[in-house]
N, C-alpha and C positions, 0 to 999 in steps of 0.2 A: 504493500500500500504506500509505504515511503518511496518507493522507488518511482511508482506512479504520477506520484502528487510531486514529487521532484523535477519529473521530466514534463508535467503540466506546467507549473507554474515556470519552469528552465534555472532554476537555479541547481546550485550543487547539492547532493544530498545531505553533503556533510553540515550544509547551512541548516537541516530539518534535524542534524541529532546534536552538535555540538552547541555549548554556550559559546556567544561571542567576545570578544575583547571588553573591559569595563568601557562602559559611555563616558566620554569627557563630562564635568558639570556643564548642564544648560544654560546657553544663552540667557541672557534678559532683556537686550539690546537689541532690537532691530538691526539689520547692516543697513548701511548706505543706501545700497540697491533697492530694497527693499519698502524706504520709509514713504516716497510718492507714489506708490501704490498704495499701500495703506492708508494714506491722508486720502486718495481720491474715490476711498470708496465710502467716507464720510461725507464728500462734498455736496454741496447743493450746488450743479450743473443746472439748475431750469433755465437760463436765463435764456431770452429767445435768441438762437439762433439757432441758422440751419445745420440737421444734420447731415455726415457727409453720405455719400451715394452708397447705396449697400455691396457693391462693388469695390472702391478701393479699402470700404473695411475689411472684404474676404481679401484681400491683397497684404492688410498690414496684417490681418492673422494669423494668415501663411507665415510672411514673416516671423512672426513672436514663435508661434510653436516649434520653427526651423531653430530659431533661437534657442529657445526652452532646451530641445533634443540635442542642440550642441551645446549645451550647458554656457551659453554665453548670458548671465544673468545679468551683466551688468548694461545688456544690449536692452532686456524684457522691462529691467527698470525706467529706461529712457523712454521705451513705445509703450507699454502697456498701460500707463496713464490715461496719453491721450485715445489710446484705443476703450477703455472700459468709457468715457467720457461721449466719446463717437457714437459707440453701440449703445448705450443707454438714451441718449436723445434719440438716436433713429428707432429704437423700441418704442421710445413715446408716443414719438408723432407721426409714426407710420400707419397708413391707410388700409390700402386693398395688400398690402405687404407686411403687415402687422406679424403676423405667423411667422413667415421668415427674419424679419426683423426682433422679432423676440427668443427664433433660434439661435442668431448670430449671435444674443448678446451673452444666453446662458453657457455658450464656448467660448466665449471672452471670458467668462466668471468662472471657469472650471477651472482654465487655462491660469489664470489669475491664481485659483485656490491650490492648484500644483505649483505655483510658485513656490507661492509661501509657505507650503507646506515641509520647501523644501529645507528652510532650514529652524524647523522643531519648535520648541516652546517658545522662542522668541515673539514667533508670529502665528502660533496655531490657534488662536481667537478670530483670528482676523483670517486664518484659513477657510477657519469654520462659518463664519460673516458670508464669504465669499460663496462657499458652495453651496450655502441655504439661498441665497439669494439667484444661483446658477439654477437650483431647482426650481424656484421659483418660476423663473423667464422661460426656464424648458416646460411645466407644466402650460404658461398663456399661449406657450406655441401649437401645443397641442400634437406635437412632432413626440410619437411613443421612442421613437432613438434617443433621441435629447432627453427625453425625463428620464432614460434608464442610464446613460451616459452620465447624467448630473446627478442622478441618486448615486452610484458609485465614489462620487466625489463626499456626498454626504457620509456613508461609512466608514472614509478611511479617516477620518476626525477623531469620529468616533474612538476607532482603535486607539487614537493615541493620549485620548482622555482615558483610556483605563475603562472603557464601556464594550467590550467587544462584545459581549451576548446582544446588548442593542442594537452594532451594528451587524449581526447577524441577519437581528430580526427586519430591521429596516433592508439589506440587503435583499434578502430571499422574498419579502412581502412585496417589495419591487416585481421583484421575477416572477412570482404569482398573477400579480397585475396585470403587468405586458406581456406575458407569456405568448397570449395567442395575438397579438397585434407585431409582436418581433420576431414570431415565427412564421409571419407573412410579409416579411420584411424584408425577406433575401440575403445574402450573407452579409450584412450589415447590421441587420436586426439580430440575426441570431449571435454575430459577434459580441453586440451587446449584449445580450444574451447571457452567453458564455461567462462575460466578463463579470457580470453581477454573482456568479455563483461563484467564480475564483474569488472576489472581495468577499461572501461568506466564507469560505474557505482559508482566507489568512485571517480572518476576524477567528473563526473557529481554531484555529492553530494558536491564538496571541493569548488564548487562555490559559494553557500551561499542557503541559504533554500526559495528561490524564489519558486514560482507555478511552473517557468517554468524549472528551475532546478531540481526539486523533479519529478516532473513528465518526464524528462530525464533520470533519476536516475530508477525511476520506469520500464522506458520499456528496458534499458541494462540489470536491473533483471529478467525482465520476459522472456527473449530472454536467457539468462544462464539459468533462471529454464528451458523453451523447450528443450537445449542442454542437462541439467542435465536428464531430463524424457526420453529422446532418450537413450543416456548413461544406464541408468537405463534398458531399454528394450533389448539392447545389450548384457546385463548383464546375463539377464535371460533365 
């Protein structure tokens, strides 16, 4: 079952049986990078103007996420500002595009909330800020990818307040929900899918290495491998 749940999630197995190195003590200081992001998602943006086209938003998103994946944080600090600022007026004041426009913004809030997430207690309030608020904008889109996509972001909060049985239940209560709307989704939906049952699955692991934790851990794996082998048939 370790060996399984190893080669699912792709780490090494040794990472599922050994303790790690002790953690440094926790931050309590914001970096740099990080502090105008955090100030702008306190801010009050109403002030009237226009927002920009929903087109060069998906341009700077690309951007920021290329950014995020090459770990260039101090790049997501300088654009993600103006980007969460962008997609939020064009959520407001969007028309016959409102849908879209309020899916764009919950991926700017996700995107935002793996920021911050990435460096720990410093900023995991304001993590958590972020991906309530990504769920949020995913649910007014009404797009079932985006709310499973931004629930995901909700759980792994969770994990790190020392709540994993809720995010558990918050995970898999997701997947219950959308189940049949992301299994007519096409390998996009069932990705997400997949992926909400791997977030129960390290929520279930973050418990402690109990029978009956490992073996919780076990069947949110085998329930993504299903999703993945479907995916995979879709595929072909």
């Amino acid at each position: 079952m370790l060996v399984r749940a190893a080669e699912v999630l792709r780490i090494p197995l040794e990472q599922l049986l050994l303790d790690g190195p002790p953690k440094p003590p926790p931050a309590t200081t914001p970096p740099a990078e990080a502090l105008a992001v955090i100030d702008v998602l306190y801010r009050d943006d109403s002030e009237d103007k226009d927002p920009p086209p929903l087109a060069d938003l998906r341009r700077r998103l690309t951007y920021c996420c290329e950014a995020f994946q090459a770990c260039h944080y101090g790049a997501l600090g300088r654009e993600l500002p103006m980007l969460v600022v962008g997609s939020r007026r064009s959520a407001a004041r969007a028309g016959a595009e409102a849908g879209e426009a309020h899916a764009l913004l919950s991926r700017v809030l996700q995107l935002t909330a793996s920021f911050l997430h990435k460096y720990g207690p410093a900023t995991a309030v304001q993590a958590a800020v972020a991906a309530d608020r990504a769920l949020t904008s995913a649910e007014r889109s009404g797009d079932p990818v985006a709310i499973g996509a931004a629930s995901r972001r909700v759980a792994k909060p969770l994990i790190s307040q020392q709540q994993p049985l809720a995010a558990v239940e918050f995970a898999t209560g997701a997947a219950r929900c959308l189940s049949t709307e992301l299994e007519a989704g096409g390998p996009l939906g069932l990705s997400t899918l997949g992926m909400l049952y791997l977030s129960a699955a390290i929520a279930s692991a973050s418990m402690g290495r109990s029978v009956v934790a490992m073996r919780q851990a076990g069947e949110h794996v085998d329930r993504a491998a299903e999703v993945a082998d479907r995916q995979g048939a879709d595929l072909d």
